[in-house]
C-alpha positions in Angstrom: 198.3 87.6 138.3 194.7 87.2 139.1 192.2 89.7 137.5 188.9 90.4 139.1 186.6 93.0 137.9 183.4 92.7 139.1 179.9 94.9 138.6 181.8 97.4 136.3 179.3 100.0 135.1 180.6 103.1 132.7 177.4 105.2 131.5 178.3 108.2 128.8 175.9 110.5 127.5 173.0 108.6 125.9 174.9 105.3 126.3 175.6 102.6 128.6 179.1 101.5 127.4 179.3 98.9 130.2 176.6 97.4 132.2 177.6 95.4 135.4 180.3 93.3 133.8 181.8 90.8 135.6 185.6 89.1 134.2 188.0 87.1 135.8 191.4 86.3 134.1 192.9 83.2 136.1 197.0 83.7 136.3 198.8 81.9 133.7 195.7 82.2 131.1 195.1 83.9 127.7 191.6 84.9 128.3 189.9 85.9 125.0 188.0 88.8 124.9 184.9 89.1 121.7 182.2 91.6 120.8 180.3 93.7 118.0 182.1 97.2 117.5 180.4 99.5 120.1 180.1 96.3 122.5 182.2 97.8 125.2 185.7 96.0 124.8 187.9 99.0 124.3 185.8 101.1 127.1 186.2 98.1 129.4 190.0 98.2 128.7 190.8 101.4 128.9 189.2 101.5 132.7 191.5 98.4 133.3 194.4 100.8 132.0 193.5 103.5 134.0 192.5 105.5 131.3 188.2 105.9 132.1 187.2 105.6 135.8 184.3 103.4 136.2 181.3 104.9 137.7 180.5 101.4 139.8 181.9 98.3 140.5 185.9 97.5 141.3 188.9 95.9 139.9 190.7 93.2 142.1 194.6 91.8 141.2 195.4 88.6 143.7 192.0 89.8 145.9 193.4 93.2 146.7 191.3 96.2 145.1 193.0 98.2 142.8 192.7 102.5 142.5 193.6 103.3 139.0 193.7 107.4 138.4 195.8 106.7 135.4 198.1 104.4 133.3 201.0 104.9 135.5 198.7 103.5 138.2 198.0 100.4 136.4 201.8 99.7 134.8 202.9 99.9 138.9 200.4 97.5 139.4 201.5 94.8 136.9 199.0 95.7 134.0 200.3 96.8 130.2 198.2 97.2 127.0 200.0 96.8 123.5 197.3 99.3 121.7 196.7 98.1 117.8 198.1 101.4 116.6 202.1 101.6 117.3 202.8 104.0 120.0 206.4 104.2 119.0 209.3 106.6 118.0 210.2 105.5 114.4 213.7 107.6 114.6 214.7 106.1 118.2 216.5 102.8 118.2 214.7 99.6 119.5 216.6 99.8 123.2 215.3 103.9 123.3 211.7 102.8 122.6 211.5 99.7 125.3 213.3 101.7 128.4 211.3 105.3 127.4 209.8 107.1 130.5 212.0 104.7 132.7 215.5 104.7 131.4 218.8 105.2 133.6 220.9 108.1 132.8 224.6 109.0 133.6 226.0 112.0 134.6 224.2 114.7 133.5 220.9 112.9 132.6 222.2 111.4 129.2 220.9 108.0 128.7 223.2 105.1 129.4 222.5 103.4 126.0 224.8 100.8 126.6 222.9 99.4 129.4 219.7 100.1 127.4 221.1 97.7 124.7 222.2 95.1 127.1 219.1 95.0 129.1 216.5 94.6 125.9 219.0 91.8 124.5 218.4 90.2 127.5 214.8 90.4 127.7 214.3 89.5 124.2 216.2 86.2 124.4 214.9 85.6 127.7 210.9 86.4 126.4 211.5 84.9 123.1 211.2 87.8 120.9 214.2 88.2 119.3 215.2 92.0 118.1 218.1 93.8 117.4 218.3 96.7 120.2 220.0 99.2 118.3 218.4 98.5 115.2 215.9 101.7 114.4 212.3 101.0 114.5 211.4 102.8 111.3 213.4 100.3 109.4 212.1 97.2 111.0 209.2 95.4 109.4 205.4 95.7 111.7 206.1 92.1 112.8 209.3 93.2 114.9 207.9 95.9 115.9 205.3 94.1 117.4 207.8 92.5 119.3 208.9 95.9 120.5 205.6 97.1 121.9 205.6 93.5 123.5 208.9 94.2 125.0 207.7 97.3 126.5 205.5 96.1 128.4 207.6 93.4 129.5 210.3 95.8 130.8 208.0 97.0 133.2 207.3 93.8 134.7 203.9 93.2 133.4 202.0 90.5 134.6 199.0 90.8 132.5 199.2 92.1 129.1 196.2 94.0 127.2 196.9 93.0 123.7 194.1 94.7 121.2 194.0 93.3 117.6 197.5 92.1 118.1 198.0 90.3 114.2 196.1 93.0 112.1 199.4 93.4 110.5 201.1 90.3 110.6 201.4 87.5 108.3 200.3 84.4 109.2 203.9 83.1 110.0 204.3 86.5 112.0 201.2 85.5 114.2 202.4 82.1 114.7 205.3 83.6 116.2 203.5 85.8 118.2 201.4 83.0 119.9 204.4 81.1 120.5 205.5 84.4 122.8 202.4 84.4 124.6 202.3 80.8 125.4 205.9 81.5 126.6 204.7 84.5 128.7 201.5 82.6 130.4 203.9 79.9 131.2 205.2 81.8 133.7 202.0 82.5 135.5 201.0 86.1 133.8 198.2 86.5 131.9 197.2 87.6 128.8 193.5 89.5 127.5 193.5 88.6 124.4 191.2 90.8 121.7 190.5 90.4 118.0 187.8 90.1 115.4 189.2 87.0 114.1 187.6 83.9 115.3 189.8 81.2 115.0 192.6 83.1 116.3 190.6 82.8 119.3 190.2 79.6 119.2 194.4 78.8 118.9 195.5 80.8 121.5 192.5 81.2 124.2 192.3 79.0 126.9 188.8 80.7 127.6 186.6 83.5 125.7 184.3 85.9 126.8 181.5 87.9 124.5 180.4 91.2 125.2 177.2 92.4 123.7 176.0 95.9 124.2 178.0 96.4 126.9 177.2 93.0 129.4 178.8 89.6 129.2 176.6 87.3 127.5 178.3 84.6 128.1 182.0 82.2 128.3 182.9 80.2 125.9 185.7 77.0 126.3 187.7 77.2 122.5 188.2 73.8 122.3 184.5 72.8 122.4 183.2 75.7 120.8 183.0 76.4 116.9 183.6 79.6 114.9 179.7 79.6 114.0 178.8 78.8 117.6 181.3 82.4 118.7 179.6 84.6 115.9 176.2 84.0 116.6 176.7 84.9 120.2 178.6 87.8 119.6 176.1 89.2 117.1 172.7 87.8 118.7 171.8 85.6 115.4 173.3 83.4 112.8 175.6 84.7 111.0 177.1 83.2 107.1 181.0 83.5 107.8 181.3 81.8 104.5 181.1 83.8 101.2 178.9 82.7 98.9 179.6 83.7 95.0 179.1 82.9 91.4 182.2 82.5 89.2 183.1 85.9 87.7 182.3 87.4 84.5 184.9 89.5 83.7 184.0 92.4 81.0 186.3 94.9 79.5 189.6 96.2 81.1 188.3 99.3 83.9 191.5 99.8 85.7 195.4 100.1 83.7 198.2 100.2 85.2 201.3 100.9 83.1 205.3 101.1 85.1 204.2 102.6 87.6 206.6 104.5 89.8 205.7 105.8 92.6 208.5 108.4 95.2 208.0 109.4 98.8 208.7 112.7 100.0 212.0 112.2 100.1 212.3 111.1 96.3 212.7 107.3 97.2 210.7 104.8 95.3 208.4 103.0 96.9 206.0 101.3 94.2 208.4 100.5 91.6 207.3 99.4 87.9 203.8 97.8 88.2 201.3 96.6 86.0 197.8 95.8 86.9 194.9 95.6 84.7 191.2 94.6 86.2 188.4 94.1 84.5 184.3 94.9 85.0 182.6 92.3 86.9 186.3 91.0 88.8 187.7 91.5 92.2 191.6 91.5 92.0 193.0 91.6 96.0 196.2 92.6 96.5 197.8 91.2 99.5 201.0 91.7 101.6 202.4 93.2 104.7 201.9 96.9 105.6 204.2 99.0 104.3 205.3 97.0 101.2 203.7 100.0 98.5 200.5 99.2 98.7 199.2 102.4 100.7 200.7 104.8 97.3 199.9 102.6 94.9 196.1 102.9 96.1 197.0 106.5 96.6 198.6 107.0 93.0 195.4 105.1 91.9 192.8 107.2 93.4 194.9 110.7 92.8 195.9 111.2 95.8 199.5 110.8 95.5 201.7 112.4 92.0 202.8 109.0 89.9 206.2 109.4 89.2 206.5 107.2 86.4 204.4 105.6 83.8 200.4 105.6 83.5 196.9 105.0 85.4 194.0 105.3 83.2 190.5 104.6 84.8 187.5 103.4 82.4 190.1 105.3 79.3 190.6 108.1 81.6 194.2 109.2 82.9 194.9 110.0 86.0 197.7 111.9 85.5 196.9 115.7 86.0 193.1 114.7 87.4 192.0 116.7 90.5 191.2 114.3 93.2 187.2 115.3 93.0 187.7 115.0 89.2 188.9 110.7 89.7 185.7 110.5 92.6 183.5 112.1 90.4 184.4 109.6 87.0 183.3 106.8 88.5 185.7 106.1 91.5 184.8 104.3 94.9 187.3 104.9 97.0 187.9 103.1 101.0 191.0 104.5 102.1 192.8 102.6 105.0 193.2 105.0 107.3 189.3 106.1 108.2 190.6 108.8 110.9 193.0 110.9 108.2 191.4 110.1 104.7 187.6 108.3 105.0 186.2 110.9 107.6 186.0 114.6 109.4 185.6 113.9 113.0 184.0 116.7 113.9 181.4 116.7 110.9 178.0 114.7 111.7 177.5 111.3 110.5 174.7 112.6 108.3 177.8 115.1 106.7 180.2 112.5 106.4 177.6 110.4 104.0 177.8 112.9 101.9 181.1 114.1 101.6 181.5 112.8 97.9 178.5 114.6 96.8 178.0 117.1 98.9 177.2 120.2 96.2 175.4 118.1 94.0 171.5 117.5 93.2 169.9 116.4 95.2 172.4 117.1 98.5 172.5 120.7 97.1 170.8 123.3 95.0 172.1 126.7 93.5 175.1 126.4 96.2 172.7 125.7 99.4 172.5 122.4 101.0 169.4 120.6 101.2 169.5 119.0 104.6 166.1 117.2 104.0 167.9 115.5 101.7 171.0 114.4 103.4 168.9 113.4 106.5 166.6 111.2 104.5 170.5 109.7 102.8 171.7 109.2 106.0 168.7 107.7 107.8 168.5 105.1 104.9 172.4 104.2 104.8 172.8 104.3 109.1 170.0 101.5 108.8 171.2 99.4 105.5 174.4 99.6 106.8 173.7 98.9 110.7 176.2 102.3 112.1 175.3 102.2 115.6 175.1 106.0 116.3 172.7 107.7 118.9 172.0 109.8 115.9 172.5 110.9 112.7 173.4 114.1 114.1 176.4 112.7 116.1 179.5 113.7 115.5 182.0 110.8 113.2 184.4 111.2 115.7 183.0 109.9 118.8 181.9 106.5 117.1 183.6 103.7 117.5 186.0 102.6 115.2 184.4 99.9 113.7 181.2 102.3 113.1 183.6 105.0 111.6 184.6 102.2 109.7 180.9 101.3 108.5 180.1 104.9 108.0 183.3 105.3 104.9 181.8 101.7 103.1 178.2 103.0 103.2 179.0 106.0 101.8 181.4 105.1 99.1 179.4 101.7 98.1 175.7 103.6 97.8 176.6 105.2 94.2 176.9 104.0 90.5 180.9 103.1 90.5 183.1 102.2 87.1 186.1 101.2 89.9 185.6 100.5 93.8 189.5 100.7 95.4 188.5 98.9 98.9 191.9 99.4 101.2 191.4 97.6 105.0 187.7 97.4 104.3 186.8 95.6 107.4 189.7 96.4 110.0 188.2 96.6 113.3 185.1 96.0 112.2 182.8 92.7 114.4 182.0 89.4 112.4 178.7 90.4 111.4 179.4 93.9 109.9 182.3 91.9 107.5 179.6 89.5 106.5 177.7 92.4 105.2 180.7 94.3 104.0 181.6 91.0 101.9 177.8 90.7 100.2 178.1 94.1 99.0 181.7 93.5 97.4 180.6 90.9 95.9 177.1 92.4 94.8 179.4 95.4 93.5 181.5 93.2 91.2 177.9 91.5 90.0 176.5 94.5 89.1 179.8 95.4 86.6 181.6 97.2 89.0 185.6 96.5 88.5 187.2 95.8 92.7 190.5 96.6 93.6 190.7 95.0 97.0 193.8 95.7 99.1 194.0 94.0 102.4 196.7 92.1 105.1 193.8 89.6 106.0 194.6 86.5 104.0 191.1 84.9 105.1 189.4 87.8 102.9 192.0 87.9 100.6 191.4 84.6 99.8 187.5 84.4 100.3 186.6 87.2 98.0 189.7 87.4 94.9 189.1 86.2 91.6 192.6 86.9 91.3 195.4 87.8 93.7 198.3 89.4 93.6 201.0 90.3 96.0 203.6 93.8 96.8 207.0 92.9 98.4 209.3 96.1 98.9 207.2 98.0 96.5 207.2 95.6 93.7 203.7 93.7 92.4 203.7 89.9 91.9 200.6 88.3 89.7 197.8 88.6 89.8 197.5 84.2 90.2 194.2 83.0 89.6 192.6 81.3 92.0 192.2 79.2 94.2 195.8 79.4 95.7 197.1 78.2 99.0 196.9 80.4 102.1 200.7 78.8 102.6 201.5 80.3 98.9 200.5 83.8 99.3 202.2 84.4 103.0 205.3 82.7 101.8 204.9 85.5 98.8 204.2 88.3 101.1 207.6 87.8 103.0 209.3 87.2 99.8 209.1 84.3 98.5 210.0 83.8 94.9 206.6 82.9 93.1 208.4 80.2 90.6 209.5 78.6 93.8 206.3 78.7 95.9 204.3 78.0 93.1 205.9 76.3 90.1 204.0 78.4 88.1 203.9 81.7 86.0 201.1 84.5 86.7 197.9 83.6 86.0 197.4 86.2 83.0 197.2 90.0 83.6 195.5 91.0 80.9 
């Protein structure tokens, strides 16, 4: 498939999303697709989907114009987007989830499962993405489940795929595999739009990259002659330090304990099973591994969010264990949660509310029970510019950011107060090149000034960039902390289960 789309304009309230942008994805190519958060990428995709109607310019497939009212519109006409959130149905079986919305029934309307089963075996071994069809998806690891939203999108004859941030929660050997499917796919003549943050992930797979910058193409870039430095600054608009720069640590006394920790679901399973973790003033511990391994409720147990089943959290001396969850933010805890949208933010709450959500009734953000807004103007003004949260105002509601601003908004307001322990969960997911540079000063700066960091991400790069020590959850279970350095080879190997003694020879490098 050929892609055209040529002069597309999309204007919202206050804001040009995109301005005359001109793309063409040749058939057979993985055409990268780069820009700042708020750039325009998703807003340009999501008219290619069907899902915004531009407001000038067209959209051409193989020279023929192409009238998209909706999704449906653009599957019919070859087009499918694997969206960086899941849109599966964890109870329904592999085959359910790929033939959804376009199954065949027998009598009666019940789904012919069998043929289901048959026809996604095929696809996958003919696609290269091997799955078990009747396997269900809530029991399959994010990397086959990838597959599956792949697979979807294949079964209705896609000829170019939409995939956003497709390796935010893959290992490294995971993303290997995926590339090897999409150089599979592109072999046959379809194409591929290829977004992500990550740079040299661009540079493996793209056969050609485009930045978008405030919402116009600034320019194409060939991957093999480009560098990483070369894509950043022309995505941003200036240099940009992808390196981080930092002084050996100078680790104080112990901040954060962690005792056998248990930790059960809802359903009384355990799913952070006897862990130990100490981390000291002035140190950033990371903890890596593949979503859904424990770390998400053992940052929840951590920060009182979650009850701890079994064995002990104490904080700068103080338990967790029976603390309210203002009571753990209050004493001294910074806390990022992963999921911005559920836990970092109120959507419908102004940006200049959201800053100060932590400290909302207290001096100077309130006095004698009334708010001060002069005061949480003047904090938000300051923190929207330290913090560069592209929002028409400060009166803007969270919600109708972008992601990667949301994202901006959550670290400026948990980073801009006197901390004991900063728990830092997906820091920069979805968030543009430049905004993790900043991000990864102010970690650092925060573990300079004394503060104890418990990072917890799936992006090895930062993992490995920022940890004075890491450590790694499999099925619920910690392994480490391992001082560093250690081999980006090591820690995946870990994070898919790996014996340590075997990947590394070595014990832990002291957790103490």
């Amino acid at each position: 498939m050929r892609l055209e789309l040529q002069a597309i304009t999309k204007r919202f309230p206050g804001v040009v999303a995109n301005d005359a942008v001109d793309l063409v994805v040749e058939s057979g190519e993985v055409h990268g697709l780069l820009g700042e958060n708020g750039a325009g990428k998703s807003t340009l995709m999501n008219i290619l989907y069907g899902l915004y109607g531009a407001d000038e310019g067209q959209i051409l497939v193989d020279g023929q114009r192409l009238e998209l009212d909706d999704p449906g519109d653009a599957i019919d006409a070859g087009i499918g987007m694997v969206h960086q959130h899941f849109m599966l149905v964890p109870v329904f079986t592999v085959a359910e989830n790929i033939v959804l919305g376009v199954e065949h029934t027998r009598r009666l309307g019940k789904l012919d499962r069998a043929r289901a089963s048959t026809e996604v075996a095929a696809l996958a071994e003919r696609s290269g993405l091997p799955v078990d069809p009747d396997a269900l998806v809530e029991d399959l690891p994010v990397g086959i489940q990838q597959r599956v939203e792949i697979l979807k999108a294949l079964y209705r004859d896609a000829r170019l795929l939409i995939l956003d941030e497709p390796t935010a929660v893959l290992t490294p050997q995971e993303a290997d595999d995926l590339f090897d499917a999409i150089r599979a796919f592109t072999a046959e003549g379809r194409s591929v739009i290829f977004i992500s943050h990550k740079l040299r992930e661009h540079r493996a797979i793209a056969d050609r990259i485009s930045v978008l910058r405030r919402g116009r193409i600034v320019g194409t870039a060939d991957p093999r002659t480009t560098s990483e430095q070369e894509l950043a600054n022309l995505m941003v608009g200036r240099p940009v330090e992808l390196s981080v720069s930092k002084p050996a640590a100078t680790a104080g006394d112990a901040v954060l304990a962690v005792a056998g920790l248990g930790v059960e679901n809802a359903l009384g399973g355990r799913v952070v099973e006897d862990v130990d973790l100490t981390i000291h003033a002035g140190e950033i511990v990371a903890v890596a591994g593949v979503e859904g391994n424990g770390q998400s409720p053992l940052v929840r147990a951590i920060t009182g969010l979650q009850d701890i089943a079994e064995g002990t959290v104490h904080i700068a001396g103080r338990a967790v264990k029976g603390a309210t969850r203002k009571q753990v933010l209050r004493d001294g805890t910074g806390h990022v949660p992963e999921d911005r949208g559920s836990e970092g933010l109120v959507a419908d709450f102004s940006v200049a509310e959201n800053l100060v959500l932590n400290l909302w009734d207290a001096e100077p953000f309130a006095r004698r029970g009334t708010l001060q807004f002069a005061a949480i103007n003047a904090h938000a003004r300051e923190l929207v510019d330290a913090y560069d949260i592209r929002t028409p105002s400060i009166a803007t509601t969270a919600g109708s950011l972008s992601g990667g601003n949301q994202q901006k908004l959550v670290v400026a307001r948990e980073f801009d107060r006197p901390i004991d322990l900063l728990v830092a969960s997906q820091p920069t997911r979805g968030v543009d090149v430049g905004s993790i540079e900043y991000i990864h000063t102010q970690l650092v700066a925060k573990r300079d000034e004394g503060t104890a960091v418990l990072l917890v991400s799936s992006e090895l790069d930062e993992v490995l960039a920022l940890a004075d020590r890491v450590a790694v959850m499999f099925h619920g279970r910690l392994v480490g902390p391992f001082d560093t350095p250690i081999s980006k080879e090591a820690v995946g190997r870990m994070m898919a289960g790996a014996d340590p003694a075997e990947v590394l020879g070595t014990p832990p490098g002291g957790d103490t």
